[in-house]
N, C-alpha and C positions, 0 to 999 in steps of 0.2 A: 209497457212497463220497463221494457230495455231500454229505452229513449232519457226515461226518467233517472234510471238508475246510472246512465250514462253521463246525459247532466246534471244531476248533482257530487258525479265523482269532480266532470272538471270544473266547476263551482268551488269544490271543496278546494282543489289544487290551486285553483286562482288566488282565494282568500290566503293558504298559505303562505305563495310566493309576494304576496303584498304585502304581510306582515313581516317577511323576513327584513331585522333593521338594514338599512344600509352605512357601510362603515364612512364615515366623513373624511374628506379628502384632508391630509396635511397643508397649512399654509406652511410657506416658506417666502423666503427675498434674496434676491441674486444682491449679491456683496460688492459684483463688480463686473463691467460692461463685459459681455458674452455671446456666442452663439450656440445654437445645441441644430441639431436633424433630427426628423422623423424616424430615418433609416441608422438603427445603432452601426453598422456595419462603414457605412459611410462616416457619420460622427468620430470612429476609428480611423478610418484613413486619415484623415486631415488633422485628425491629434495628432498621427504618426507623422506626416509632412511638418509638424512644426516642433515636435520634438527633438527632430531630426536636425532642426533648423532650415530645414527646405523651403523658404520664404513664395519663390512662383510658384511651386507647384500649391504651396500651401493655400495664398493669396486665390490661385483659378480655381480649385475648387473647392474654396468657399464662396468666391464671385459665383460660380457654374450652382453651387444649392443654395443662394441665394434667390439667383434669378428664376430658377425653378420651381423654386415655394417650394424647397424641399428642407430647408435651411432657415432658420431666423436669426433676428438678432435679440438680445435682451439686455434690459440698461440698469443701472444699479437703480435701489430700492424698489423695482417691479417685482409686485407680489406673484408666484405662481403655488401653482399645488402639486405635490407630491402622487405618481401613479404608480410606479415601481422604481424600488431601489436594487439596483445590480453590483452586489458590494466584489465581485469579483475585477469590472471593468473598471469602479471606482465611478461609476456615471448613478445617475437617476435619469427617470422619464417623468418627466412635468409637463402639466398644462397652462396656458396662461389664462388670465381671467377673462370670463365669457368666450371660451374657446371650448372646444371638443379636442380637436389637435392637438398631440403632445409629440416632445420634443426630448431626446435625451440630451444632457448638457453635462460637463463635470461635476464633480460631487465638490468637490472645493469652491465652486463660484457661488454656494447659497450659504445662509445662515439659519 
């Protein structure tokens, strides 16, 4: 009897969490050629290196999370979707299409 009453508690929880809707990702389009990182912290540095106007340092480590796959690039009108917006850093975390991987990139390079 404990068995029964066991599986159909998690039966009953299953059916819930499959009903729960899930919220639909925003499309968005990069406005203009980009790159965003995985790691926000990183994506900071390298804005800071180019705000600064720090062109090599800027330049190596974006070469350096390029070649890492840690870094991408994105090209105008590629579609991505919205995962979280960090409106303190002024960034978003996007995905690109048929990707899991998302990418924070400035909040100024989509539309």
């Amino acid at each position: 009897m404990k068995k029964l009453g066991v599986f159909f508690i998690v039966s009953l929880m299953a059916s819930l969490f499959f009903c729960i809707p899930v919220q639909a990702e925003k499309k968005l389009v990069v406005n203009r050629k980009t790159f965003g990182c995985i790691n926000q912290g990183f994506m900071e540095t390298i804005l800071n290196y180019q705000a600064q106007n720090e062109e090599v340092p800027f330049l190596r480590a974006l070469r350096v999370g390029l070649k890492a796959g840690i870094c991408t690039l994105f090209e105008p009108g590629e579609e991505i979707f919205l995962v979280k917006h960090d409106p303190q850093s002024q960034m978003v975390l996007v995905k690109k299409r048929n990707s899991n991987q998302a990418y924070w990139i400035l909040e100024t390079t989509i539309k």
